[in-house]
C-alpha positions as CSV (number, residue, x, y, z in Angstrom):
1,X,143.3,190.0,184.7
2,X,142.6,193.8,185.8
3,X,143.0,195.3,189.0
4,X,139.1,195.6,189.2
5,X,139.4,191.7,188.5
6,X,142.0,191.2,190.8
7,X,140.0,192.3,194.3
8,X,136.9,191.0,193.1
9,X,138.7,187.5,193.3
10,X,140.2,188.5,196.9
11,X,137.5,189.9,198.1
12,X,135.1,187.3,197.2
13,X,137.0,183.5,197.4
14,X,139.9,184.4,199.8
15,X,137.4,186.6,201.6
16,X,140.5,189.6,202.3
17,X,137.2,192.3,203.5
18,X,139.5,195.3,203.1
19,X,140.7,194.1,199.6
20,X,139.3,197.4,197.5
21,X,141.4,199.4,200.0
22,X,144.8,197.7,199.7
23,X,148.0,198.7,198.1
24,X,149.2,197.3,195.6
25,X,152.8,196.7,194.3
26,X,154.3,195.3,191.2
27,X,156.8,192.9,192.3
28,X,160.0,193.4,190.2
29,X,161.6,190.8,188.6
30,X,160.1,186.6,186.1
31,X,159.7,187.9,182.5
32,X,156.5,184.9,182.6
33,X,153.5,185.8,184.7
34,X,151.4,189.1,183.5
35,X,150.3,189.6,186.8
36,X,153.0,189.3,189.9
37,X,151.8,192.4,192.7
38,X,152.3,192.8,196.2
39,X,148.8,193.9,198.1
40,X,149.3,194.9,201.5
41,X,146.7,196.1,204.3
42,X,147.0,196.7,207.8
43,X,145.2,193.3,208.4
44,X,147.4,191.1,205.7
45,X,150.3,191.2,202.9
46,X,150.4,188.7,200.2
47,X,152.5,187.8,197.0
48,X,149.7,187.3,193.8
49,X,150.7,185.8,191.0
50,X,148.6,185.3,188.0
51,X,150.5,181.4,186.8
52,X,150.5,178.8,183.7
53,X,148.7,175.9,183.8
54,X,151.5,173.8,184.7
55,X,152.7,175.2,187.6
56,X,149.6,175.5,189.2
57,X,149.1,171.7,188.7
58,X,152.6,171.1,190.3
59,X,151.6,173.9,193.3
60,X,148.5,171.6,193.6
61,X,150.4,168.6,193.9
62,X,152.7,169.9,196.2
63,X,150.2,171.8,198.6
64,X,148.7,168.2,200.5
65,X,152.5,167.8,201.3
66,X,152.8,170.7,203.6
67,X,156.0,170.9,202.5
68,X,157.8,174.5,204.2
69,X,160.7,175.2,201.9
70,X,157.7,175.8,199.0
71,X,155.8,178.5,198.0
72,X,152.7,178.6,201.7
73,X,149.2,178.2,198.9
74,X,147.1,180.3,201.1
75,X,143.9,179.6,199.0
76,X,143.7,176.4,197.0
77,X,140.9,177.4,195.4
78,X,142.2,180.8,194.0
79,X,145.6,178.4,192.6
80,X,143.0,175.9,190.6
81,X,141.8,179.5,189.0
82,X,145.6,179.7,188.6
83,X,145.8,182.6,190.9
84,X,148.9,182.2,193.4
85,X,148.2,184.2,197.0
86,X,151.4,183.7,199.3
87,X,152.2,185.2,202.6
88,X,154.8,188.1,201.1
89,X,158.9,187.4,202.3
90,X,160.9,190.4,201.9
91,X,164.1,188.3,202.7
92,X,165.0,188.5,199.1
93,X,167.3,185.4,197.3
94,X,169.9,183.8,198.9
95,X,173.4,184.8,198.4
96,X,175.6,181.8,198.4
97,X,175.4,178.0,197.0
98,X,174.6,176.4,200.7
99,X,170.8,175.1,201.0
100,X,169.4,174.2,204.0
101,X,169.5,170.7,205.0
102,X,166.2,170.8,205.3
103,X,165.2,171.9,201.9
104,X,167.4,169.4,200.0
105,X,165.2,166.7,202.1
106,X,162.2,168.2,201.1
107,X,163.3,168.7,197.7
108,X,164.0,164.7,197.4
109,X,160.9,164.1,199.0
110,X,159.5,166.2,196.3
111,X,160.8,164.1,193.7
112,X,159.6,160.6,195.6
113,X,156.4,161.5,195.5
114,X,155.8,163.8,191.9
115,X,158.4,162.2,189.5
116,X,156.2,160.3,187.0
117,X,158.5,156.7,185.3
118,X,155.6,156.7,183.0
119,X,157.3,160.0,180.9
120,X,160.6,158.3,181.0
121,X,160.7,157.0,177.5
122,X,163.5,157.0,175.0
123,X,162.2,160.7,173.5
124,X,162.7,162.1,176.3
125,X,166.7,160.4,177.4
126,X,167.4,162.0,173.6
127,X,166.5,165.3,174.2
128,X,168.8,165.8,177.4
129,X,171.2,163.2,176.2
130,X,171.3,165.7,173.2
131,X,171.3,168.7,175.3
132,X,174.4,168.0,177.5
133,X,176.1,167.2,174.5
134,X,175.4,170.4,172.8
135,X,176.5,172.3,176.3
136,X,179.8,170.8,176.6
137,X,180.3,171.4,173.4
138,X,179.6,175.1,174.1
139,X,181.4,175.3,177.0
140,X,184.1,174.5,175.0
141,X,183.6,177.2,172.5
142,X,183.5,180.2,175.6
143,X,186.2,178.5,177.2
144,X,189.0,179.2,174.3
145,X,187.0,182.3,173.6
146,X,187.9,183.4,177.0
147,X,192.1,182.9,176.8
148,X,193.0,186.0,174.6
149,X,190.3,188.0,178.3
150,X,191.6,185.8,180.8
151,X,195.2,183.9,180.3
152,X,194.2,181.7,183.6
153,X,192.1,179.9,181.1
154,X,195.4,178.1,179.7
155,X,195.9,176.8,183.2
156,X,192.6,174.4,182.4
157,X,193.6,173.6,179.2
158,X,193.9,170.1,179.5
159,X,190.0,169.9,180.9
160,X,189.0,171.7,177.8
161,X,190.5,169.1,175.4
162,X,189.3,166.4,177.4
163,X,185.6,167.4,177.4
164,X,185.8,168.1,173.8
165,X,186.9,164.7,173.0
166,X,184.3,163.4,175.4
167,X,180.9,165.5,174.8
168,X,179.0,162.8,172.3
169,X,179.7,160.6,175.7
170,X,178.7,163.2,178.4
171,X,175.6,163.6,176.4
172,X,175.1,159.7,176.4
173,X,175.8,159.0,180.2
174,X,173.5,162.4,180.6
175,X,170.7,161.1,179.1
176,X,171.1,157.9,180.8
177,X,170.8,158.9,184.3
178,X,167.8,157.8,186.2
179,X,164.5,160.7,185.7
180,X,162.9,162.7,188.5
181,X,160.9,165.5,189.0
182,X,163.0,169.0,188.3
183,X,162.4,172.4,188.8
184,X,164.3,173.2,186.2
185,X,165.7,177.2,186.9
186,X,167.1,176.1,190.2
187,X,169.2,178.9,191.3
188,X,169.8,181.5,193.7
189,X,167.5,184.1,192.5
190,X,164.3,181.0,192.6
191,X,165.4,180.8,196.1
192,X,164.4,183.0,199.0
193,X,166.9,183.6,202.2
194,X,164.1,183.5,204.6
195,X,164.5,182.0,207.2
196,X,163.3,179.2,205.6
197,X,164.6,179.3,202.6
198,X,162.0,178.7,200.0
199,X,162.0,177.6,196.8
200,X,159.6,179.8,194.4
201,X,158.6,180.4,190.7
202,X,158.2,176.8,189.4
203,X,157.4,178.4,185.7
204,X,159.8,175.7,184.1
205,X,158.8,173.0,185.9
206,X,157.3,170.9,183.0
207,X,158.0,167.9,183.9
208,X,160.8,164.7,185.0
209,X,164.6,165.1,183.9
210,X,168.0,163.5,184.5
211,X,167.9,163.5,189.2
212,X,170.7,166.2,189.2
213,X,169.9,168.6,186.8
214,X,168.8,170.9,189.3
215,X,171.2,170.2,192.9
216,X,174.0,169.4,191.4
217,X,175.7,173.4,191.3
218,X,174.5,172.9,194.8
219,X,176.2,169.7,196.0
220,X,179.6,170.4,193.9
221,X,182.2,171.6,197.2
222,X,179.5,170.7,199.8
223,X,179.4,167.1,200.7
224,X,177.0,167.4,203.8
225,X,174.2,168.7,200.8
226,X,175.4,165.3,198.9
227,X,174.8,163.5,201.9
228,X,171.6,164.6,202.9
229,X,170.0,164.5,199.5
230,X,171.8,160.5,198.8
231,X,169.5,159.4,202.3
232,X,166.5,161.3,201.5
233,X,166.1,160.3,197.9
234,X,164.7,157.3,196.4
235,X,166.3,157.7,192.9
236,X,170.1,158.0,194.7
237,X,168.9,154.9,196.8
238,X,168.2,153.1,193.5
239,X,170.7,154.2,191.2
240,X,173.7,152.2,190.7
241,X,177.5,153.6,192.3
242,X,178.7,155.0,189.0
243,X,175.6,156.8,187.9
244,X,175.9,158.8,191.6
245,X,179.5,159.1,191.3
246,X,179.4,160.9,187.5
């Protein structure tokens, strides 16, 4: 999509009259989207994003929810032609590992409503069962690589041998945790200060995956996060006491 391409769309469906006089802005930064600009007037400024098939459907699904730690769809129609328009935040990502309580609610509620049991076959448990596996394993492998940098290493040396003994059963009890909906690049960069903080660019979102994948960096050291998502979330409130303690 061209620039000449691009205000046609905003001038026509989102009906933005001073579109063809705007400024426009690359926004720096996601290697996915070909098209990710700033266009600012004095009557408006917007994020648009040019996005996959996928996470427009999941920004469809999300939109009825009027959910405010997401991405604010300003036009609906523009997103099922897989153009994103958002109100612009400037607050940048969030610097530290504490969400708002808010968000991990609405995240949870995300996942009550989106994750899908139907995908949850034995295909699927392989893959991440296989995948945790594979990342202890490689964890490992940095982990002595690191003690000739770093002699602090040898201080968790006894951690190292144990998940190397253990990584066929990480990846088992990984793969057997109950599925939900994931964003899957949950981190501080996909997440805007604000205030609210919001969560953004749900490019890797394809689909369900073991509950924690994504909070869990996020509720490690922070028990009231733990908390909040354990009462908010269906999966927690159904999962048995050792699959929430692991």
């Amino acid at each position: 999509m061209d620039r000449s391409e691009l205000l046609d769309l905003l001038l026509t469906e989102a009906g933005l009259a001073d579109a063809r006089t705007a400024e426009i802005t690359p926004i720096a930064g996601g290697l996915t989207s070909p098209l990710h600009v700033r266009v600012q007037s004095p009557r408006y400024d917007v994020a648009v994003k040019l996005v996959r098939d996928h996470e427009r459907d999941i920004l469809l699904r999300m939109h009825p929810l009027g959910l405010t730690h997401v991405e604010r769809v300003l036009y609906p129609r523009l997103l099922e032609r897989n153009l994103l328009v958002t109100p612009f935040d400037s607050s940048g990502s969030m610097r530290d590992l504490h969400l708002a309580p808010t968000l991990v609610a609405e995240f949870a509620l995300i996942q009550n409503e989106l994750s899908d049991p139907s995908t949850h076959g034995a295909r699927e448990r392989a893959f991440y069962g296989r995948g945790a596996e594979i990342w202890a394993r490689e964890a490992v492998t940095r982990w002595r690589g690191l003690r000739s940098a770093s002699p602090i290493v040898d201080r968790y040396e006894p951690l190292i041998d144990l998940v190397d003994r253990a990584s066929e059963t990480i990846g088992e009890a990984y793969g057997a945790l109950p599925f939900a909906r994931m964003h899957h690049d949950f981190r501080e960069e996909n997440i805007l200060a604000g205030p609210p903080q919001r969560i953004v660019d749900w490019g890797s979102s394809y689909g369900d995956g073991p509950f924690l994948f994504d909070l869990a960096p996020f509720c490690l050291g922070d028990a009231a996060t733990w908390r909040v998502y354990r009462s908010a979330s269906h999966i927690c409130q159904a999962a048995s006491a050792d699959q929430l303690r692991h």
